[in-house]
Backbone bond lengths (Angstrom), bond angles and torsions (degrees), N, CA, C in turn:
res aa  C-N    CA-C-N  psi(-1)  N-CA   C-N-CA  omega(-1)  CA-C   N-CA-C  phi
1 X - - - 1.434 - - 1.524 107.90 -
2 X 1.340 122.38 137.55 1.315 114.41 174.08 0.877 111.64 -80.87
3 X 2.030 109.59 -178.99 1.373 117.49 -167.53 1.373 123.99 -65.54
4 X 1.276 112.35 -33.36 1.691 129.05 -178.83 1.057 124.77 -61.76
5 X 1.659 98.75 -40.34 1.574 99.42 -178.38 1.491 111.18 -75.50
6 X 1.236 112.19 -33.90 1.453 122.46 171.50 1.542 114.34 -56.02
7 X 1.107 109.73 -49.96 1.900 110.76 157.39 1.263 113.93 -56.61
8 X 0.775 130.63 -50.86 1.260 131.73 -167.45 2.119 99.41 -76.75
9 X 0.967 114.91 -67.33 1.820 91.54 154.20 1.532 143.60 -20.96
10 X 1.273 101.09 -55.16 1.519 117.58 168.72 1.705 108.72 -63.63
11 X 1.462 117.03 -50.77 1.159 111.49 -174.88 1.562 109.15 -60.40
12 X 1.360 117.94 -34.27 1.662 112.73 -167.88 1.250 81.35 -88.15
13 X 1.457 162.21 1.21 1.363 133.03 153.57 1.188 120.85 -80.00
14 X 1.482 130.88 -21.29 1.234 128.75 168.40 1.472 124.98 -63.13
15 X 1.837 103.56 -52.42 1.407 109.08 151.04 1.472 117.57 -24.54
16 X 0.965 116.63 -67.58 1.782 112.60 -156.48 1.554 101.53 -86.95
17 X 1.487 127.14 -8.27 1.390 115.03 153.18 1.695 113.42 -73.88
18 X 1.371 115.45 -51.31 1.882 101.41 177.18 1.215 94.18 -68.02
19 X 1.242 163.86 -15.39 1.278 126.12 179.99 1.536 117.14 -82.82
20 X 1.731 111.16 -13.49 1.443 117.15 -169.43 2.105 84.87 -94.31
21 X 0.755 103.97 -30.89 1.645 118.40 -165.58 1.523 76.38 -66.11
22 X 1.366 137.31 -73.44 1.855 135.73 -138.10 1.863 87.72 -72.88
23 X 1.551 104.78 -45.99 1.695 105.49 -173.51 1.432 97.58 -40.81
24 X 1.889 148.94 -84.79 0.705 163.63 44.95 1.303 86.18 121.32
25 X 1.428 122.35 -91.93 1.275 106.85 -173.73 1.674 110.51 -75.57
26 X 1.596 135.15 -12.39 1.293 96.63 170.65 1.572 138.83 -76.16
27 X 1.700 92.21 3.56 1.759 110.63 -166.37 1.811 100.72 -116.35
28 X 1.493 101.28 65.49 1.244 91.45 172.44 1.254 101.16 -131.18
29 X 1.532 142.13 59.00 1.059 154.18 -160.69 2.029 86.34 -120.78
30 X 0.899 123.41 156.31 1.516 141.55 143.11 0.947 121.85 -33.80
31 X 1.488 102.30 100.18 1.985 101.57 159.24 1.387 106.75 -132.14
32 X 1.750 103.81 155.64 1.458 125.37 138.75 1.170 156.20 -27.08
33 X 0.805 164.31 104.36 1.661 167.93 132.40 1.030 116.55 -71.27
34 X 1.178 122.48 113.80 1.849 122.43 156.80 0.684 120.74 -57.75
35 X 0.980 163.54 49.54 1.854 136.22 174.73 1.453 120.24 -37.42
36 X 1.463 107.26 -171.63 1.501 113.28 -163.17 2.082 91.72 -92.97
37 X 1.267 103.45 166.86 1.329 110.72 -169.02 1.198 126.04 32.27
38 X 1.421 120.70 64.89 1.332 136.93 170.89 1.468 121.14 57.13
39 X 1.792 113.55 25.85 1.818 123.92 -171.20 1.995 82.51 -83.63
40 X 1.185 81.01 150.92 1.832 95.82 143.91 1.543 115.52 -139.57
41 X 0.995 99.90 157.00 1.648 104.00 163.21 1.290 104.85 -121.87
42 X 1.465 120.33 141.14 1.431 147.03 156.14 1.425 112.04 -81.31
43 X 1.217 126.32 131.60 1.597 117.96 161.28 1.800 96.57 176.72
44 X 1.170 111.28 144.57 1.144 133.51 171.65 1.896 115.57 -39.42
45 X 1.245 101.29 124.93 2.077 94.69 -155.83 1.364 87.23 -68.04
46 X 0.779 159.41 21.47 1.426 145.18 -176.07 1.702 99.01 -117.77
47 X 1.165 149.82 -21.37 1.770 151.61 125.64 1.093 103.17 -53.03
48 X 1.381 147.24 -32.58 1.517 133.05 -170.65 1.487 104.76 -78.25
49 X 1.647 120.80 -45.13 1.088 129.62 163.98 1.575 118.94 -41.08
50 X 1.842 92.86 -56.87 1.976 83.69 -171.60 1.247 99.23 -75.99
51 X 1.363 124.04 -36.16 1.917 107.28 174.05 1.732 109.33 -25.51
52 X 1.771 96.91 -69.46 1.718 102.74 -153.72 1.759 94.42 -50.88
53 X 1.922 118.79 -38.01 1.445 92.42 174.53 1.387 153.98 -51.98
54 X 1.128 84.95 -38.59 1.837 125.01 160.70 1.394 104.02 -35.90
55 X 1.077 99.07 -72.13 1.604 97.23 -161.76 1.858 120.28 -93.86
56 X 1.336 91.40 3.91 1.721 102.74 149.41 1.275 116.23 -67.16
57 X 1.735 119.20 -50.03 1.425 113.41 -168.01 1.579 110.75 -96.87
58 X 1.296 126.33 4.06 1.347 136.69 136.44 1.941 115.31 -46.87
59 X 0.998 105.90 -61.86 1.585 129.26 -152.37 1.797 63.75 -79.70
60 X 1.338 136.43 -92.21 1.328 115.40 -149.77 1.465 115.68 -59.67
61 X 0.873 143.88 -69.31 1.399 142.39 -172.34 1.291 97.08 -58.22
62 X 1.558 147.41 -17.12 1.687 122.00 149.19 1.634 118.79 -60.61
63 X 1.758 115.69 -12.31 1.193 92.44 -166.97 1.832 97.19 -116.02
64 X 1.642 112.51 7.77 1.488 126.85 143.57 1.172 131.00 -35.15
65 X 1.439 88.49 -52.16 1.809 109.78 -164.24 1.761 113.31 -47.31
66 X 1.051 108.64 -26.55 1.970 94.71 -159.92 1.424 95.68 -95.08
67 X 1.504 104.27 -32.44 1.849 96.76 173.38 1.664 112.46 -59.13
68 X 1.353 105.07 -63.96 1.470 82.64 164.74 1.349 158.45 -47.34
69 X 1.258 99.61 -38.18 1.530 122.93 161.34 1.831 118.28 -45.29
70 X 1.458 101.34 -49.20 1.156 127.81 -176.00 1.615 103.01 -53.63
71 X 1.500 104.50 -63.57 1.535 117.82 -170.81 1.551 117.39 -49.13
72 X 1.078 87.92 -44.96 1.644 125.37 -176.44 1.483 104.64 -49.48
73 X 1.343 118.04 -67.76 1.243 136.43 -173.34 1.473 119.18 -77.39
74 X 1.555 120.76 0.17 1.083 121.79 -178.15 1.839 106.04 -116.41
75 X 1.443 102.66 143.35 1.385 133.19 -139.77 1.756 72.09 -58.76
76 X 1.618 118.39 160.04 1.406 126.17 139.49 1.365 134.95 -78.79
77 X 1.285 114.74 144.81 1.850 92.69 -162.20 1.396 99.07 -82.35
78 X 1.309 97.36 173.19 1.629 108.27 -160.64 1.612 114.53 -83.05
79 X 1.118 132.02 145.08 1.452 128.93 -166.62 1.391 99.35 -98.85
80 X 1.678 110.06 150.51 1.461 118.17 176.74 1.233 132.37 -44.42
81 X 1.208 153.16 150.53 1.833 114.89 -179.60 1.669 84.28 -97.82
82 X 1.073 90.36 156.45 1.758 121.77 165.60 1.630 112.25 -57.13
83 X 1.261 104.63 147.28 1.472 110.47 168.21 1.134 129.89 -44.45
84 X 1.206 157.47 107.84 1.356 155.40 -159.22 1.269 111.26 68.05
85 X 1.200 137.07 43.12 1.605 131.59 150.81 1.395 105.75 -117.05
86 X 1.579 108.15 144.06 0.966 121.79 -172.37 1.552 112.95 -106.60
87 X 1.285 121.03 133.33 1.761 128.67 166.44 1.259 106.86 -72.13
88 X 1.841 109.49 109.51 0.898 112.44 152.67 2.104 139.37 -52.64
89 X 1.043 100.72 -10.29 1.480 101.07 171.00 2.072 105.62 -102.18
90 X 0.599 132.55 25.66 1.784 129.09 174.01 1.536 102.37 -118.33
91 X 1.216 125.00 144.92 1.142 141.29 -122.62 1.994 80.01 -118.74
92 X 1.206 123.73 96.85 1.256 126.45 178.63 1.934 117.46 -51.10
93 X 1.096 119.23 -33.99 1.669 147.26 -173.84 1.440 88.81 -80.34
94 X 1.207 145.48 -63.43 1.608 132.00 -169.36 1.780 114.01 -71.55
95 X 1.712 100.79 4.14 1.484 91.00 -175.30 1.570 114.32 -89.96
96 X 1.275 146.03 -177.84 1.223 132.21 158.71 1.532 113.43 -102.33
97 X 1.379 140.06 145.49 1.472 133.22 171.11 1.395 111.53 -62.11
98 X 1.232 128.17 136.37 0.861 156.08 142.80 1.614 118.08 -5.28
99 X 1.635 130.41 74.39 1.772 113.78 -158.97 1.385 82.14 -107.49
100 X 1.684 101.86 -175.29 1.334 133.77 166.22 1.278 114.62 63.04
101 X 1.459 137.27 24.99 1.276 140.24 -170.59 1.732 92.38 -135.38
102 X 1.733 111.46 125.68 1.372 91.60 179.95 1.915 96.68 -93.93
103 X 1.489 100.08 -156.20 1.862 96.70 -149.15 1.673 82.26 -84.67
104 X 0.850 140.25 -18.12 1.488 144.58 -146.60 1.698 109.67 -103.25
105 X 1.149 98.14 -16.13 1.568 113.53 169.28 1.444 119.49 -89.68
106 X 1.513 102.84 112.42 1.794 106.36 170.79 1.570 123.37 -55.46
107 X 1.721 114.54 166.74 1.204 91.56 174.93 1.078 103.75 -72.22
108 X 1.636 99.12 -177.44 1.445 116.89 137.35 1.493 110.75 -53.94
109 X 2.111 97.22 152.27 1.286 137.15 -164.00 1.582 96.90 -82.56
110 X 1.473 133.38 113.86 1.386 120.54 166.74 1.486 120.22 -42.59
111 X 1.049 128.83 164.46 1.215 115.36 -171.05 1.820 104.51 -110.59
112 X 1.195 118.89 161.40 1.359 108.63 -152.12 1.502 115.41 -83.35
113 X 1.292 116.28 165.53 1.482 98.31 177.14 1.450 122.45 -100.43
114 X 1.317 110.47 151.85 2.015 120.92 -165.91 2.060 82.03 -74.69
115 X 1.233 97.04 124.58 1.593 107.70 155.64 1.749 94.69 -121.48
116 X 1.174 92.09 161.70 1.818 124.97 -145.95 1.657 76.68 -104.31
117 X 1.820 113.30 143.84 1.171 95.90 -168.46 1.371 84.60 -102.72
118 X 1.648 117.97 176.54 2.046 131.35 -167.78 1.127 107.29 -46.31
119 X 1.184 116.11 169.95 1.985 114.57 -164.11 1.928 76.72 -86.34
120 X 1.459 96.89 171.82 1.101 118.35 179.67 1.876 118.38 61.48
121 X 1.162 103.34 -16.52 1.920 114.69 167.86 1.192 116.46 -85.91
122 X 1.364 140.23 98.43 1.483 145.38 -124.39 1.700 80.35 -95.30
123 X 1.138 107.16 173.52 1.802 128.57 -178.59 2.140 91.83 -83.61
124 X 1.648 103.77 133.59 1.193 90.17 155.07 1.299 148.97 -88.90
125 X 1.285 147.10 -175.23 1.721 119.58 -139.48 1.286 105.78 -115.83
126 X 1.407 114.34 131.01 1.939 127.27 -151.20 2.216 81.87 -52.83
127 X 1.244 81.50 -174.47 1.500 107.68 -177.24 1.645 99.63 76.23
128 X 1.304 96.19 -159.73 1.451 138.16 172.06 1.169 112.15 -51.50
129 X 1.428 143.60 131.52 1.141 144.17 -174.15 2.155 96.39 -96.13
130 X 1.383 98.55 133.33 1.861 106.15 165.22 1.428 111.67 -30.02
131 X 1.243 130.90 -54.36 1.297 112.31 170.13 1.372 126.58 -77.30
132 X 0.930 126.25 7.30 1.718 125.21 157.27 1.452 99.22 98.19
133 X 1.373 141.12 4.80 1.451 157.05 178.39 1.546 104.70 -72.95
């Protein structure tokens, strides 16, 4: 990334800290809260504010948690084995050798793998492609 744009990042982050910074101090007058069964709280609106933030990103990342957890905890799928390694659990005697390939011949090319195209880029449509390709 170049330098500018990178300045130019930093600068719109500073922006949106003095502007949360100027909010902040002009709302520090006294406010209210009701609570339930006749509580109030007193406190300066500018803590009532970062409270309610607070406990947005509490309340979300508590209700994060099990997906991650989930992901986390579930096995990874298993990777292809490589050319010439052998599985120790398959029964070497039930396999057949390998004919008709002389020694001088490479393998075969794996064949490639299907990647999923970007979210929002729909799948293209089975059959025949419009140009006849």
């Amino acid at each position: 990334m170049s330098l500018f744009i990178r300045l130019l990042q930093w600068c719109l982050k500073a922006a949106v800290f003095f502007a949360l910074f100027a909010f902040a101090l002009n709302n520090q007058q006294d406010a209210t809260v009701n609570l339930l069964f006749g509580h109030r709280w007193r406190a300066p609106m500018m803590l009532i504010v970062l409270a309610a933030f607070a406990a947005g990103v509490v309340i979300g990342v508590a209700g994060m948690l099990p997906g991650w957890w989930r992901r986390r905890a579930a096995p990874a799928p298993a990777a292809p084995l490589a050319a010439g390694v052998v599985r120790s659990d398959v029964d070497d005697s039930a396999m057949a050798p390998l004919t008709g390939l002389p020694d001088d011949t490479p393998p075969p090319a794996p064949a490639p793998r299907h990647r999923p195209p970007p979210r929002g880029v729909p799948y293209p449509p089975a059959g025949p492609s419009p140009d006849g390709v």
